[in-house]
GUVO-376346 format. One line per 5 residues: their letters; for each residue x, y, z of N, C-alpha, C. Coordinates in Angstrom, 3 decimals. Atoms other than C-alpha are relative to their C-alpha. Example, Ala and Ser with C-alpha at 12.3 -4.5 7.8 and 13.67 -1.06 7.14 Angstrom:
as = 0.890 -1.190 0.000 12.300 -4.500 7.800 0.900 1.200 0.000; -0.820 -1.190 -0.060 13.670 -1.060 7.140 -0.770 1.090 0.730
END
This chain:
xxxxx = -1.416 0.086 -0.317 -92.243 -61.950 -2.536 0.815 0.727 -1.038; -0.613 -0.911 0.686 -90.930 -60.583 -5.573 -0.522 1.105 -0.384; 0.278 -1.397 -0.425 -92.292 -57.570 -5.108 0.683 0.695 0.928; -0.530 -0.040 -1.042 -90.534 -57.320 -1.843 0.857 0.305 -0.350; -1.919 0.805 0.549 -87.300 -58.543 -3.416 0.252 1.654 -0.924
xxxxx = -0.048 -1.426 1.241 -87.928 -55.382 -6.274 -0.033 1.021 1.030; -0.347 -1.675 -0.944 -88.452 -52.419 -3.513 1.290 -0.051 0.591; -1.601 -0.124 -1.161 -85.191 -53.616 -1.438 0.877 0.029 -0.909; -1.411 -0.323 1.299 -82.885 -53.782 -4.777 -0.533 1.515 -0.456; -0.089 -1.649 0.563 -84.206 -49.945 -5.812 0.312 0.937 1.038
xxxxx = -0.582 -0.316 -1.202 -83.784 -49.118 -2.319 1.321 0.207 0.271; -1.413 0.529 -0.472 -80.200 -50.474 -1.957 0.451 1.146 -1.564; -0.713 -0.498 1.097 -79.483 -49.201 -5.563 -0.260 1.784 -0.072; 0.886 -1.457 0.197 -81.446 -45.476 -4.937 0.994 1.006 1.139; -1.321 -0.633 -0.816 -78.362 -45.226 -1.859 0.745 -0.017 -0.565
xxxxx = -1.544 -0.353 1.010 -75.803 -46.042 -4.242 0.192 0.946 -0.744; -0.375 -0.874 1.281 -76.404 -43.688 -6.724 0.148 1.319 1.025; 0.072 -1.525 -0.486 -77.264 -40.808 -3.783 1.818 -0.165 0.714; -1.335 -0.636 -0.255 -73.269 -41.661 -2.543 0.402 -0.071 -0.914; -0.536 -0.432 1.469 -72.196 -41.846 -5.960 0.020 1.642 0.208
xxxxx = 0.844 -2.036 0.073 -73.887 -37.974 -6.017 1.171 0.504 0.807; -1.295 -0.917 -1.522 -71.937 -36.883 -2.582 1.230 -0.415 -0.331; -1.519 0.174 -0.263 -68.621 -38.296 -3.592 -0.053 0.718 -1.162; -0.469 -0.908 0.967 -68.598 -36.771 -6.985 -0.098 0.991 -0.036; 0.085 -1.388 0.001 -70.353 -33.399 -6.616 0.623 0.364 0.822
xxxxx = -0.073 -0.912 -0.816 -69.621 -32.676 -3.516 1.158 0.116 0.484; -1.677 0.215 -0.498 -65.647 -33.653 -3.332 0.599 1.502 -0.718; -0.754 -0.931 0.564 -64.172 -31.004 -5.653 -0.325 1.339 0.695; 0.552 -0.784 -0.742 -66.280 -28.326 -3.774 1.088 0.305 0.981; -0.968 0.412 -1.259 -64.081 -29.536 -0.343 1.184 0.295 -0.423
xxxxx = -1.591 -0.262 0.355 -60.872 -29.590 -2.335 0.071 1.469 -0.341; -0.062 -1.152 0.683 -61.362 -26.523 -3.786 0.277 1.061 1.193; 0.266 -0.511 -1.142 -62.218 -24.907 -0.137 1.105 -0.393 0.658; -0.913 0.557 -0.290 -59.563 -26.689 1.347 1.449 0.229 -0.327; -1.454 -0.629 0.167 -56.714 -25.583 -0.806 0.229 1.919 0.025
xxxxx = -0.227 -1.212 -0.789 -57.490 -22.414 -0.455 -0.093 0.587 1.450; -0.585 -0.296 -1.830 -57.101 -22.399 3.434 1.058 -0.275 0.035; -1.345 0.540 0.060 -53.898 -24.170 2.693 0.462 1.096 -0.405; -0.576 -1.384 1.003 -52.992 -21.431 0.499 0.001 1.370 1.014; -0.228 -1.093 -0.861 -53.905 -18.721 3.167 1.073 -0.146 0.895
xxxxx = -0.706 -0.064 -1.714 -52.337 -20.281 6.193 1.532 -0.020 -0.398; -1.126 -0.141 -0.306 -49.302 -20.770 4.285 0.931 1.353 -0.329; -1.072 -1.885 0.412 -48.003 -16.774 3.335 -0.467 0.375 1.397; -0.262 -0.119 -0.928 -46.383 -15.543 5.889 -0.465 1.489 0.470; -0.012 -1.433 -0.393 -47.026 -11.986 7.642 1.088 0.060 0.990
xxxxx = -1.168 -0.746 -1.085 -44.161 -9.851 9.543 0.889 -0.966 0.200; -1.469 0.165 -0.261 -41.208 -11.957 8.910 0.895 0.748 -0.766; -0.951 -0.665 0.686 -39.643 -9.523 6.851 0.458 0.655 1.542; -0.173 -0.784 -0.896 -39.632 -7.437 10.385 1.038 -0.340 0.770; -0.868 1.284 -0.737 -37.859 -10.198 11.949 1.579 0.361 -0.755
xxxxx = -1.917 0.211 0.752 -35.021 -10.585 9.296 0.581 1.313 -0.305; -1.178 -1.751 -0.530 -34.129 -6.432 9.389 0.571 -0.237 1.172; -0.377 0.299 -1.305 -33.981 -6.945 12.733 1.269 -1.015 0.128; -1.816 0.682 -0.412 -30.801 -9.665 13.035 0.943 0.801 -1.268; -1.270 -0.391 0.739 -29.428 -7.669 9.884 0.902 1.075 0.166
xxxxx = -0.732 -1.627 -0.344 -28.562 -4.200 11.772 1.469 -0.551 0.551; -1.657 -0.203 -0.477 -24.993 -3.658 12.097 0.271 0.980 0.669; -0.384 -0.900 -1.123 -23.414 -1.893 14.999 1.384 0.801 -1.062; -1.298 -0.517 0.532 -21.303 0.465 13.238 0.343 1.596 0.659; -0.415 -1.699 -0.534 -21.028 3.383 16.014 0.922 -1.187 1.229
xxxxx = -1.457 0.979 -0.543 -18.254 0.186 17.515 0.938 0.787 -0.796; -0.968 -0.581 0.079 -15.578 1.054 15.141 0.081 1.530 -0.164; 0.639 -0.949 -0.059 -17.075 4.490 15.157 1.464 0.257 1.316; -0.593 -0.422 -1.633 -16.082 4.883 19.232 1.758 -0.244 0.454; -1.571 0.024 -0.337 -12.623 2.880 18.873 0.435 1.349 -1.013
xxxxx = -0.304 -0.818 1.335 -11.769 5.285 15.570 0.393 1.549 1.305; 0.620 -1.745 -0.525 -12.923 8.327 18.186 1.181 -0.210 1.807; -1.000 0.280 -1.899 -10.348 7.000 21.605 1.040 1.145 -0.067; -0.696 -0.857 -0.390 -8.710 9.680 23.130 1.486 0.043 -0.495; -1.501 0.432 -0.455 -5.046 10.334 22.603 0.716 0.177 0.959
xxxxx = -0.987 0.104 -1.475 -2.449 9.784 25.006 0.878 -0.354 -0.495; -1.195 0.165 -0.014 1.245 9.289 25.709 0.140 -1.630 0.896; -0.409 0.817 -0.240 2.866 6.320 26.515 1.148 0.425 1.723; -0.878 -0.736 -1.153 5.418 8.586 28.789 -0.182 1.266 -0.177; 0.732 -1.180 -0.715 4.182 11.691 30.368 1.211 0.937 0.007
xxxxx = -0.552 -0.881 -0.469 7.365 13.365 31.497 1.831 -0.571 -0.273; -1.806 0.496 0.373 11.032 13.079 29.738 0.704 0.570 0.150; -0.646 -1.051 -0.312 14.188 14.641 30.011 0.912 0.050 -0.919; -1.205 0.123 1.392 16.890 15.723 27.323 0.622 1.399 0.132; -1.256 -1.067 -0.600 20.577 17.067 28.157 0.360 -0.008 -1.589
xxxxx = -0.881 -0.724 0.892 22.407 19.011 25.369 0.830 0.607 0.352; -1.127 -0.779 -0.364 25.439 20.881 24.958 -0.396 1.490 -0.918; -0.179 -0.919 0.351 25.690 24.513 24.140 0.227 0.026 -2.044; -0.331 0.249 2.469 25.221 24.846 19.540 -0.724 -1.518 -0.140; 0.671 0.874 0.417 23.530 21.618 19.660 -1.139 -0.222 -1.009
xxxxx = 1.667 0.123 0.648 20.270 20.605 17.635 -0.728 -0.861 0.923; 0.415 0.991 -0.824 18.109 19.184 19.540 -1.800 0.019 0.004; 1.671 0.488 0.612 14.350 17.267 18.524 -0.288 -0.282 1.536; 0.802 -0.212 -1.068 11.662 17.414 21.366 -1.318 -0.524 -0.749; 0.831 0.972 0.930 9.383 14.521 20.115 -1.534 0.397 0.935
xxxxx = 1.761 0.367 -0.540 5.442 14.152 21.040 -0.811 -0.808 -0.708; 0.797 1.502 0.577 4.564 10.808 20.245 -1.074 -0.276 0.374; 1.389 0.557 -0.771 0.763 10.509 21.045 -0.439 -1.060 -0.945; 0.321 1.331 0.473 -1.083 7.267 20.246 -1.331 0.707 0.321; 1.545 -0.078 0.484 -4.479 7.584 18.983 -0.311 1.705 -0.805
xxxxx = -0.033 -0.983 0.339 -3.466 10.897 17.205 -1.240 -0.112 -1.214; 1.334 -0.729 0.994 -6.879 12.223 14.874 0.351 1.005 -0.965; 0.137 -1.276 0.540 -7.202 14.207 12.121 -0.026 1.445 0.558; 0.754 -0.939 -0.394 -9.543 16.180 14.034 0.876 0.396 1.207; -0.926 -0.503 -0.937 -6.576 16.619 16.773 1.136 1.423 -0.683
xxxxx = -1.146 -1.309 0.165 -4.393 19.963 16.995 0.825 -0.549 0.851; -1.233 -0.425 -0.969 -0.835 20.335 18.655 0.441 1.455 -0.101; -0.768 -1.042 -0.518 0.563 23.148 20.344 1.255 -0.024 0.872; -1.463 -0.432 -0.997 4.120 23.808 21.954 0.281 0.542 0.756; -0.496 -0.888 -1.211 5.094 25.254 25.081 0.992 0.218 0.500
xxxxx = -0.844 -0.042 -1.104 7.801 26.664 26.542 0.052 0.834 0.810; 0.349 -0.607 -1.400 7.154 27.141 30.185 -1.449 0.513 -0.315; 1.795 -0.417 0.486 3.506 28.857 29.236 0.012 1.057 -1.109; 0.284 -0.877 1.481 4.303 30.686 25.755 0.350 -1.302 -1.126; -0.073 0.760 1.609 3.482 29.248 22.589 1.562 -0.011 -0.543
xxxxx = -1.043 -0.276 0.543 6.360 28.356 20.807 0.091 -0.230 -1.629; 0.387 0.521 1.134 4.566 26.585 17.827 -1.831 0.041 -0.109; 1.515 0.019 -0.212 1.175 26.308 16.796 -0.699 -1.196 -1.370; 0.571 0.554 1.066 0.175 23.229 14.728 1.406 -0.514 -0.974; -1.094 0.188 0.922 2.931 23.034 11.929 0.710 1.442 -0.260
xxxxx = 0.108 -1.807 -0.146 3.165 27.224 12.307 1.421 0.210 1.355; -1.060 -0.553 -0.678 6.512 28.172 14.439 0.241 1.087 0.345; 0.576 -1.732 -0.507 6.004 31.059 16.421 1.588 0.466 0.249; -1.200 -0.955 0.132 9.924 31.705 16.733 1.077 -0.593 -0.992; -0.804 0.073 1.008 12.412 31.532 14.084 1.420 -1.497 -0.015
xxxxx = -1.040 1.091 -0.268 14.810 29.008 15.779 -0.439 -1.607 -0.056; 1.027 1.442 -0.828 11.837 26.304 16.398 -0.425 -0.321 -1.743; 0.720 0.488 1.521 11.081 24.375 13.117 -0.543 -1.827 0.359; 1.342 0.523 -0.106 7.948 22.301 13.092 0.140 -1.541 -0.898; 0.072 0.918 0.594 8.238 18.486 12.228 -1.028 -1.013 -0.771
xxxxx = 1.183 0.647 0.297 5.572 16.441 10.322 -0.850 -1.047 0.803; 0.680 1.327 -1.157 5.376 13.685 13.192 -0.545 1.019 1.622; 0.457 -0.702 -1.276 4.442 16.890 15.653 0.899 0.247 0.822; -1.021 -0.600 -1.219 7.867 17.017 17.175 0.670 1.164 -0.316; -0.537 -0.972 0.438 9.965 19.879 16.986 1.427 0.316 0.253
xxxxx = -1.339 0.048 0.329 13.674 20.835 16.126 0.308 1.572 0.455; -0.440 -0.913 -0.483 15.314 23.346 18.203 1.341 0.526 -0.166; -1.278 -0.254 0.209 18.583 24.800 16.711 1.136 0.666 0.506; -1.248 -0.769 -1.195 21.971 26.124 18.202 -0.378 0.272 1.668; 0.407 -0.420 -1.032 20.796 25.893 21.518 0.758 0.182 0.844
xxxxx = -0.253 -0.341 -1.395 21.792 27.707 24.853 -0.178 -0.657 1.212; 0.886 -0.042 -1.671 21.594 27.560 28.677 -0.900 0.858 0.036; 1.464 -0.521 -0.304 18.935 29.712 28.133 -0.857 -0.516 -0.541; 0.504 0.780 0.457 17.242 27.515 26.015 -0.947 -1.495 1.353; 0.376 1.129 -1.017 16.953 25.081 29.586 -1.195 0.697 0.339
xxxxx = 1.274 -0.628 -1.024 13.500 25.124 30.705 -1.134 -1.543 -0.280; 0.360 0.915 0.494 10.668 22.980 30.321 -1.840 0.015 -0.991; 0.657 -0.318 0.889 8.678 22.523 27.329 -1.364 -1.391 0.243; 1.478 1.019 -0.310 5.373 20.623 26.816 -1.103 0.509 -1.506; 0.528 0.056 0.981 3.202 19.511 23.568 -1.525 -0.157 0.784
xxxxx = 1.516 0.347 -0.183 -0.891 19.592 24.164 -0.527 -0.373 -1.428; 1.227 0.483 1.169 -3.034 17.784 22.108 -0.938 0.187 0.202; 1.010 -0.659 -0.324 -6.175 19.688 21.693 -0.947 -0.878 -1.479; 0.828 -0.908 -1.045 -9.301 19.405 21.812 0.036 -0.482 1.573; 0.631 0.954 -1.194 -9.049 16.651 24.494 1.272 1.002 1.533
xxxxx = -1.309 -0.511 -0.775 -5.429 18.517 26.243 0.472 -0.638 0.891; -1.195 1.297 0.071 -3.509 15.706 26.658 1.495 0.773 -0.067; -1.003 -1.037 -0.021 -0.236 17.223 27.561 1.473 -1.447 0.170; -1.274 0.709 -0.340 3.686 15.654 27.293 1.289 0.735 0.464; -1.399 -1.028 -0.227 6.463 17.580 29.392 1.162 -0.610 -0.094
xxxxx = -1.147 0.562 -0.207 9.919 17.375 28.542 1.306 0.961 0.493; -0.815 -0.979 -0.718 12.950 19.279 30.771 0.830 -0.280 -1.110; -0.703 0.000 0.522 15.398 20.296 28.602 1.221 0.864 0.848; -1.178 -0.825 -0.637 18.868 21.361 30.443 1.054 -0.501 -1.171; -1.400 -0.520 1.292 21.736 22.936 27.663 0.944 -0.361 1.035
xxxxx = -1.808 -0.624 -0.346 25.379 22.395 29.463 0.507 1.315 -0.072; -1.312 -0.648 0.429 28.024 24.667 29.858 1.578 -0.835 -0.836; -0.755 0.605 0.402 30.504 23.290 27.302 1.499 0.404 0.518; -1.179 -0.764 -0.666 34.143 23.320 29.202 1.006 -0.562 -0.825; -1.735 0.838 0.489 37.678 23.074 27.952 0.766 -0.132 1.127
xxxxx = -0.911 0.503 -1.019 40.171 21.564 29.815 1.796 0.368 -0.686; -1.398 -1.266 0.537 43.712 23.986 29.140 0.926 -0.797 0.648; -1.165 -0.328 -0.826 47.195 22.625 29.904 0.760 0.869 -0.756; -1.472 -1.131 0.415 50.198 25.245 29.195 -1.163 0.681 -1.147; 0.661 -0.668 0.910 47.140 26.862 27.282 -0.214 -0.385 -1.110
xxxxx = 0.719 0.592 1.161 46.326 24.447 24.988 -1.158 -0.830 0.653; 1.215 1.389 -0.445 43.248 22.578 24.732 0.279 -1.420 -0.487; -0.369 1.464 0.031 43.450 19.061 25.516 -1.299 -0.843 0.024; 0.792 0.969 -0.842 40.116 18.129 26.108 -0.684 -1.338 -0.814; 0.142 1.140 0.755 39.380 14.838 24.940 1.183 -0.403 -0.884
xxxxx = -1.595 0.980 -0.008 42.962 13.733 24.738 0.392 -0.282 1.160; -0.620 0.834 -0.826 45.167 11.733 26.594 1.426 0.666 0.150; -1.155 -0.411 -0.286 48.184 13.084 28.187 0.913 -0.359 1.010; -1.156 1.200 -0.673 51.669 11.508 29.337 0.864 1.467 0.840; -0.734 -0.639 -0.442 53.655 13.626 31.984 1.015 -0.527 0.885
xxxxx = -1.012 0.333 -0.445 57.007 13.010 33.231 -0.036 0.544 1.979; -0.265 -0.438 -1.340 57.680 13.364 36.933 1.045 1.272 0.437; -0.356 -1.026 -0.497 58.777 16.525 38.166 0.170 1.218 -0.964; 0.358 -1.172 1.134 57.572 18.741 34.960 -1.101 1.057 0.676; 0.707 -0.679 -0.494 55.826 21.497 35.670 -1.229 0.868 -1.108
xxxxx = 1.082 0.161 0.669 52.328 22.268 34.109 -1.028 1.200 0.316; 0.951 -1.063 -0.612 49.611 24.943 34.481 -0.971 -0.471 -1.231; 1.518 0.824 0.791 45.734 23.613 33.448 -0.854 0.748 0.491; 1.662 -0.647 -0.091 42.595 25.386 33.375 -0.969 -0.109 -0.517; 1.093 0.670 0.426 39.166 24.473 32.826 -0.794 1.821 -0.237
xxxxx = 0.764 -0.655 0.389 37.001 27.304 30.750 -1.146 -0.442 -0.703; 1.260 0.135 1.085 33.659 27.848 28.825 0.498 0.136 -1.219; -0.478 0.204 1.744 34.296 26.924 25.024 -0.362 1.521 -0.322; 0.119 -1.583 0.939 32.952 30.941 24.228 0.365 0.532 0.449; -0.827 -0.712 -0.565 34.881 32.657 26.320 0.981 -0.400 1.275
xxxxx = -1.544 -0.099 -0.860 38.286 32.919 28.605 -0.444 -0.259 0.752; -0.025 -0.089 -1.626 37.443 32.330 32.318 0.509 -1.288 0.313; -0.907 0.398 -0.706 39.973 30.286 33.935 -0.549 -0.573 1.355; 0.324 0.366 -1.606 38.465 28.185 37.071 0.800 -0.370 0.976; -1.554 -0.207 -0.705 41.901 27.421 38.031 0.925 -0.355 -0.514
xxxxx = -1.100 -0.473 0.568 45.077 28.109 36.937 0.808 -0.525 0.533; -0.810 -0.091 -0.978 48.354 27.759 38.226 1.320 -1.357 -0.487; -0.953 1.565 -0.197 51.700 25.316 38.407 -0.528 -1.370 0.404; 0.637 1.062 -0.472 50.971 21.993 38.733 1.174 -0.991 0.048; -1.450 0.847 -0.215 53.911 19.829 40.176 -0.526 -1.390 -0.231
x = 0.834 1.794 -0.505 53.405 16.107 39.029 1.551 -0.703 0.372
END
């Protein structure tokens, strides 16, 4: 019997020591193996690719507004003068560019070119409009700014007057007020301020 009793205690004690063995040798092994899979799985590949990707900026947006055509607000104006006047002939475009030219027309000849004044009377404003001095009835016609390259165009009619006087007893009155007695007698005629012509003449019984 105690013989028996002695093989089953070296037995029992000959397993203890062999898991003793497997938990001590063979644990650090596992950990060791173990953190380095941890260690692989956790570095990342191709998210840098990712985060360029949401950081591109659209910058051919203010690009395209920057690049919008110009245009007029009003296409086609009109502007009365009198005979010796001065008289500005604006071209207000909206969305005006560097990279935009103006040119001047009257009727289909250049009259300007840019800030450049192709005739001596026409002087060239910094906002693109232009200043037309002492002007005529021959001066009436109608002019027109293009904005190049796109040619965007703004016409404006210009009609000069004939400036008239209004003559009684051969004076000029015009733009006065005049008191006449009943049964005076009067002679009035309406002319052009630069010269004599008489559209009618004559007694005038009031």
């Amino acid at each position: 019997m105690i013989k028996a009793r002695d093989s089953t205690r070296l037995l029992l004690i000959s397993l203890l020591i062999g898991q003793l063995y497997v938990s001590c040798a063979g644990s650090p092994i596992d950990a060791d193996v173990k953190g380095t899979d941890y260690q692989d799985d956790e570095y990342e590949y191709g998210d840098d690719t990712d985060d360029d990707d949401t950081q591109i900026i659209d910058v051919t947006k203010n690009h395209a507004e920057q690049e919008a055509p110009p245009y007029f607000d009003v296409t086609d104006l009109r502007v009365e003068a009198k005979p010796g006047d001065d008289v500005i002939l604006n071209c207000d475009a909206r969305n005006f560019q560097l990279s935009n030219a103006v040119v001047w027309y009257k009727n289909r000849i250049i009259i300007a070119n840019g800030q450049n004044p192709i005739s001596q009377r026409v002087q060239c404003m910094l906002n693109n409009s232009i200043l037309l001095r002492n002007v005529s009835p021959e001066d009436s016609d109608d002019y027109y700014c293009e904005i190049l390259p796109q040619r965007v165009r703004q016409h404006t009619a210009l009609r000069v007057g004939a400036r008239l006087s209004i003559l009684c007893d051969d004076r000029d009155i015009t733009d006065r007020s005049q008191t006449f007695r009943q049964g005076d007698h009067h002679k009035l005629g309406v002319e052009p301020i630069c010269q004599t012509m008489p559209l009618s003449s004559g007694p005038l019984m009031i």
